[in-house]
C-alpha positions as CSV (number, residue, x, y, z in Angstrom):
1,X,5.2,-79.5,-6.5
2,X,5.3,-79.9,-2.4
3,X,2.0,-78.0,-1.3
4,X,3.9,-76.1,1.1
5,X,6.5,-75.3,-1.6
6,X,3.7,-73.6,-3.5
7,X,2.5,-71.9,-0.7
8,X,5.8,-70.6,0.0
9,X,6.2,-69.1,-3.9
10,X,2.8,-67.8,-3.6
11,X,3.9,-65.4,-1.3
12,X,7.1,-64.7,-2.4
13,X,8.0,-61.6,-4.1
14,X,11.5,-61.0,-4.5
15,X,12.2,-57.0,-3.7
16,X,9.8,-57.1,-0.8
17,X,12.1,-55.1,1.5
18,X,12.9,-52.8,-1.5
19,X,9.7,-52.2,-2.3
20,X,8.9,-51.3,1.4
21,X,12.0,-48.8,2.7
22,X,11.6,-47.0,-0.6
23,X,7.8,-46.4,0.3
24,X,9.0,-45.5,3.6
25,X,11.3,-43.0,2.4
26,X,7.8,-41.5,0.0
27,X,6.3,-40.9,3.4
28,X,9.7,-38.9,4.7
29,X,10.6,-41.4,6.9
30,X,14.1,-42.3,7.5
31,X,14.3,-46.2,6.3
32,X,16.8,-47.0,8.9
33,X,14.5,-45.8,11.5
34,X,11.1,-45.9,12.1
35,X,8.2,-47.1,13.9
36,X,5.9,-50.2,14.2
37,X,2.8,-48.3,13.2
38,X,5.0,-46.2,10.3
39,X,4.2,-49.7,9.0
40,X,0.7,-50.2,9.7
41,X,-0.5,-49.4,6.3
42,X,0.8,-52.0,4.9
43,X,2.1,-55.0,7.1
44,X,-1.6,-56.3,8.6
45,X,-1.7,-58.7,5.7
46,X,-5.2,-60.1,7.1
47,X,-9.0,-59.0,6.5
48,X,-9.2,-56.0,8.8
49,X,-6.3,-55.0,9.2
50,X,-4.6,-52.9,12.2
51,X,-8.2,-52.8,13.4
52,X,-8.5,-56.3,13.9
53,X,-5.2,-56.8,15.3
54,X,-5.8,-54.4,17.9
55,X,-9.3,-56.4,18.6
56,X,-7.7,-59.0,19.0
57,X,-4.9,-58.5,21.1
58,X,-7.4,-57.1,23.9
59,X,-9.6,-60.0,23.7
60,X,-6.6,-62.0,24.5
61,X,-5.9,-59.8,27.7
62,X,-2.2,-59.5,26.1
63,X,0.2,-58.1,29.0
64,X,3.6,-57.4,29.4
65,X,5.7,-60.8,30.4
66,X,3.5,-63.0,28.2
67,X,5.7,-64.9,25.6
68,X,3.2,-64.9,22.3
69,X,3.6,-67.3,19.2
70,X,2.3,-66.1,16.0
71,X,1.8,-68.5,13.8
72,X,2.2,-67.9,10.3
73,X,3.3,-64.2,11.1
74,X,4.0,-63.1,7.6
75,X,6.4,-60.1,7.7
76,X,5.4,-59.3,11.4
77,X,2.9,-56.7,11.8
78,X,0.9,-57.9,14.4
79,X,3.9,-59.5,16.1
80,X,5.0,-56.2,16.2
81,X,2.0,-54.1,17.2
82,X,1.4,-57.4,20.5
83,X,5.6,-56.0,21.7
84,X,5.1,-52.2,20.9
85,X,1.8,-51.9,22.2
86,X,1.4,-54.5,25.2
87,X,5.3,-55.3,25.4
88,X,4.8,-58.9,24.8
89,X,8.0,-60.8,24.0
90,X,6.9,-62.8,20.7
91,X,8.3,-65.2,18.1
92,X,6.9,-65.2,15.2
93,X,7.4,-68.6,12.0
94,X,6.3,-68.4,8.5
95,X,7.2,-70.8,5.6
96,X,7.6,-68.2,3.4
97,X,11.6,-67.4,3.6
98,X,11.3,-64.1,2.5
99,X,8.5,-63.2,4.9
100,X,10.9,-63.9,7.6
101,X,13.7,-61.9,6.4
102,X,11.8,-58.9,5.8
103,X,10.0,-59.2,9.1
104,X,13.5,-59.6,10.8
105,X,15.0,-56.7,8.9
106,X,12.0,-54.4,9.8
107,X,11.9,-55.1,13.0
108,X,15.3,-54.0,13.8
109,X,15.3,-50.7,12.0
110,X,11.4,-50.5,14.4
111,X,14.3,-51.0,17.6
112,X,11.6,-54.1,18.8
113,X,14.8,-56.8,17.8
114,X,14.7,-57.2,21.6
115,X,11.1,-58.3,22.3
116,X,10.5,-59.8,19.1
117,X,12.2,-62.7,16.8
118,X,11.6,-64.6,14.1
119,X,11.9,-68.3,12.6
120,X,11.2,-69.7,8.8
121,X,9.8,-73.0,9.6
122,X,6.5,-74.9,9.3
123,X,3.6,-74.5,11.3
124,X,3.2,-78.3,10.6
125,X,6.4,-79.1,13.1
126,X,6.8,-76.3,15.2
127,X,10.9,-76.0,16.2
128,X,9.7,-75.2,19.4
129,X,9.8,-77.4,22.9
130,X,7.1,-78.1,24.7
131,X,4.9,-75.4,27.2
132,X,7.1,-72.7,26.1
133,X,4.4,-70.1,25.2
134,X,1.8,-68.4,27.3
135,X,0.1,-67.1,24.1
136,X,-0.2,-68.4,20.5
137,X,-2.5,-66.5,17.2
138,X,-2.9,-67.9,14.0
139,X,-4.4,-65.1,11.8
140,X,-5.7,-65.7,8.6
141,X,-3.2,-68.9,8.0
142,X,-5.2,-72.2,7.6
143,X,-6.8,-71.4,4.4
144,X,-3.4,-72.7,3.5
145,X,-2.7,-75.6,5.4
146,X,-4.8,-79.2,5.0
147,X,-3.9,-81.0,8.1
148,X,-5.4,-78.5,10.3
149,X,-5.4,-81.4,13.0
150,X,-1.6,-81.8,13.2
151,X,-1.5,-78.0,13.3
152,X,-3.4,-77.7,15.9
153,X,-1.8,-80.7,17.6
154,X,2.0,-78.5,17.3
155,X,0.3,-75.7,18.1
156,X,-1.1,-77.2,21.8
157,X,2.1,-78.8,22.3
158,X,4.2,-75.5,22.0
159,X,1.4,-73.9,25.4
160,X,1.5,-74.4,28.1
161,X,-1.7,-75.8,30.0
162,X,-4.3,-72.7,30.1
163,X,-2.6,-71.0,27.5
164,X,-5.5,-69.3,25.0
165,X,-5.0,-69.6,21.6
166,X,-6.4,-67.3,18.9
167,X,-7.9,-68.3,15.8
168,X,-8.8,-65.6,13.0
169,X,-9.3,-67.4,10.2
170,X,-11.1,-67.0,6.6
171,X,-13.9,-69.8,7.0
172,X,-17.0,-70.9,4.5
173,X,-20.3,-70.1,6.0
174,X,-22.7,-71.2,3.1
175,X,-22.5,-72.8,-0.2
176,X,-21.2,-71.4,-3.1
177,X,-17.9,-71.6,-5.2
178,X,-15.1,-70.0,-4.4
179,X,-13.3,-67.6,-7.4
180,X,-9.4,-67.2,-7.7
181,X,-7.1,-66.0,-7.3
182,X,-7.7,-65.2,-3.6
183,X,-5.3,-63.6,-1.3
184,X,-4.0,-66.6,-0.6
185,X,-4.1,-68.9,-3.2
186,X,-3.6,-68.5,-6.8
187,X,-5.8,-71.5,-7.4
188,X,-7.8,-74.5,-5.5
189,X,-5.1,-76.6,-5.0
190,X,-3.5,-74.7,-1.8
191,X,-6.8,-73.6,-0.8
192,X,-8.0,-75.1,2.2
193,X,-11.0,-73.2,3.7
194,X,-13.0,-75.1,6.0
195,X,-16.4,-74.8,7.9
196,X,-16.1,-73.7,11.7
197,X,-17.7,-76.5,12.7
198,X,-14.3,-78.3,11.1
199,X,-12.5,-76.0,13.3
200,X,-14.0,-76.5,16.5
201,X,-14.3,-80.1,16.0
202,X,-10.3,-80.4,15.4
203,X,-9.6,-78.0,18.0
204,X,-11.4,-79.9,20.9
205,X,-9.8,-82.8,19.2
206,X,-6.3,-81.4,19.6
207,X,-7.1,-80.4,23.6
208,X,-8.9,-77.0,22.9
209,X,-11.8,-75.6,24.8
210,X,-13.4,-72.9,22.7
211,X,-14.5,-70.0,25.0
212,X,-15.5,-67.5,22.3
213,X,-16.3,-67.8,18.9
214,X,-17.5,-64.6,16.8
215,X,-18.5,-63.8,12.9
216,X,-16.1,-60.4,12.6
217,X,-18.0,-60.3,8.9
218,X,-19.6,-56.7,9.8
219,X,-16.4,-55.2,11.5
220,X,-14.3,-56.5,8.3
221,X,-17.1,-54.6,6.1
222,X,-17.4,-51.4,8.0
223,X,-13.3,-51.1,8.1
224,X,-13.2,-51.8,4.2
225,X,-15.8,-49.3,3.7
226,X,-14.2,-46.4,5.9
227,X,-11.2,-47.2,4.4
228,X,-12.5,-46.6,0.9
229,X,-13.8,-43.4,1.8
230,X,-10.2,-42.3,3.1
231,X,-8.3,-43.5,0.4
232,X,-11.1,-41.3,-1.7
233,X,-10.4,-38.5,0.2
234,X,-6.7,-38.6,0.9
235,X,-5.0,-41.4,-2.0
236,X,-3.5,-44.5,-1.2
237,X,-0.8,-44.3,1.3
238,X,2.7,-45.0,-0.3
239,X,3.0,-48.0,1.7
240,X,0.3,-50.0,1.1
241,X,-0.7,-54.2,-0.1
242,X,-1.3,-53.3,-3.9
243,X,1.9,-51.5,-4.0
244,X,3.7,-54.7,-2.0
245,X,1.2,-57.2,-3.7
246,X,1.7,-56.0,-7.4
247,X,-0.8,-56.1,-10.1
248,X,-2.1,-59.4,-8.8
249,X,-3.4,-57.7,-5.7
250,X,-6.2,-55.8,-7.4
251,X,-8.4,-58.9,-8.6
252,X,-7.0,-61.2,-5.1
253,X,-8.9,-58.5,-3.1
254,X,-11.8,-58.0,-5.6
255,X,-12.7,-61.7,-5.3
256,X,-12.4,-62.0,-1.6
257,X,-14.3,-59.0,-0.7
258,X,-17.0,-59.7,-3.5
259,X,-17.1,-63.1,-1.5
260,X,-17.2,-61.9,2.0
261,X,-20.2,-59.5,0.5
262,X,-22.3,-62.3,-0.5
263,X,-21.7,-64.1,2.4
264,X,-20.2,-67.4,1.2
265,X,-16.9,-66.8,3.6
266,X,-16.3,-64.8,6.6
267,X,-13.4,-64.1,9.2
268,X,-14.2,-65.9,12.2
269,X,-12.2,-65.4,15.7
270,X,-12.2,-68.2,17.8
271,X,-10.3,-68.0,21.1
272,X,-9.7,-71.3,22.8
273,X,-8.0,-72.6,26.0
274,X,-5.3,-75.4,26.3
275,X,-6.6,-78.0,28.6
């Protein structure tokens, strides 16, 4: 099977937008209308979460008039918080059919169908001409893509020159096997983590000039831990990724936290400017 088939099906679940309106309605909202951050809880499908999102966005200075790409945008929580919050117009592509629909759906019942659309395409061949964006974030999306040089290639030919570009991606920072399933691969074969060295190196390659790297390892950690101590506290909101996830959820988050702990992986943001 086509790797980015796989991914695709990885991903997929079926009753997504079920799944998430009726855990709307458990929170006594109306499922017709709501807001972005009604959604919070459970559309940040990324180590961090909401938290890092909102990091994120500041560190790219994001302001109203920008046009932002997210790059693998899942079903569009951060695409969503960069319009509500900094009223960004943004266009969002993910391979995964589904994702796009759901994102598309939600964010018309969030009233942000003006500042925010949505493509199903690959991040591989962008559908996109060139110097159209002022912005572009890929978050937590080449652990699933190989050819990280013809991504990043698409992804400097869709800014325009000076435009930063945002990478938050899971990355190996020691030895040490992976386990599976992760979050975002079920087994090896669509599981392309790579050293930040490999990332800088690419992205110079592709016309990049990193400005600012960090290890977000500790942030990740202290977020996970205060949000065990909620969840302790107060339950599991209705809306939430093992809810959304399924029963595979609980051992893909086991293994990539008990991973991140020991120090084998770690998110790393890198924000880089088109030359």
């Amino acid at each position: 099977m086509d790797t980015e088939v796989q991914v695709a099906t990885h991903y997929s679940h079926g009753s997504l937008l079920q799944s998430i309106l009726d855990a709307l309605r458990q929170m006594g909202k109306d499922p017709e209308r709501f807001t972005a951050m009604d959604l919070s809880t459970g559309d940040e499908l990324h180590l961090g979460g909401l938290p890092a999102t909102n990091a994120l966005a500041k560190d790219l200075g994001l302001a109203s008039g920008m046009h932002v790409l997210d790059v693998g945008c899942g079903i569009g929580g951060p695409a969503r918080y960069f319009a509500d919050t900094h009223s960004c117009r943004v266009t969002g592509i993910d391979l995964t059919e589904e994702f796009v629909q759901v994102a598309m759906e939600l964010t018309r019942r969030c009233g942000l169908g003006d500042l925010v659309s949505f493509r199903h395409g690959s991040a591989l061949d962008l559908p996109f001409d060139a110097g159209t964006f002022d912005v572009a974030t890929l978050i937590h999306v080449g652990m699933n893509i190989a050819d990280k040089a013809r991504l990043f290639a698409e992804v400097r030919r869709v800014l325009k020159p000076g435009a930063l570009f945002c990478v938050y991606e899971v990355m190996r920072v020691a030895e040490g096997d992976l386990p599976y399933p992760m979050p975002w691969a079920q087994t090896i074969d669509t599981s392309f983590v790579e050293m930040p060295e490999t990332y800088r190196r690419l992205l110079s390659a592709a016309g990049f000039k990193i400005e600012r790297e960090e290890n977000r390892r500790a942030f990740v950690l202290q977020v996970a831990r205060e949000m065990r101590t909620k969840t302790e506290k107060e339950g599991l909101p209705p809306l939430n990724q093992h809810a959304l996830v399924g029963p595979a959820f609980r051992e893909r988050i086991t293994n990539v936290m008990a991973t991140l702990e020991r120090g084998t992986i770690a998110p790393i943001q890198m924000i880089a400017r088109a030359a």
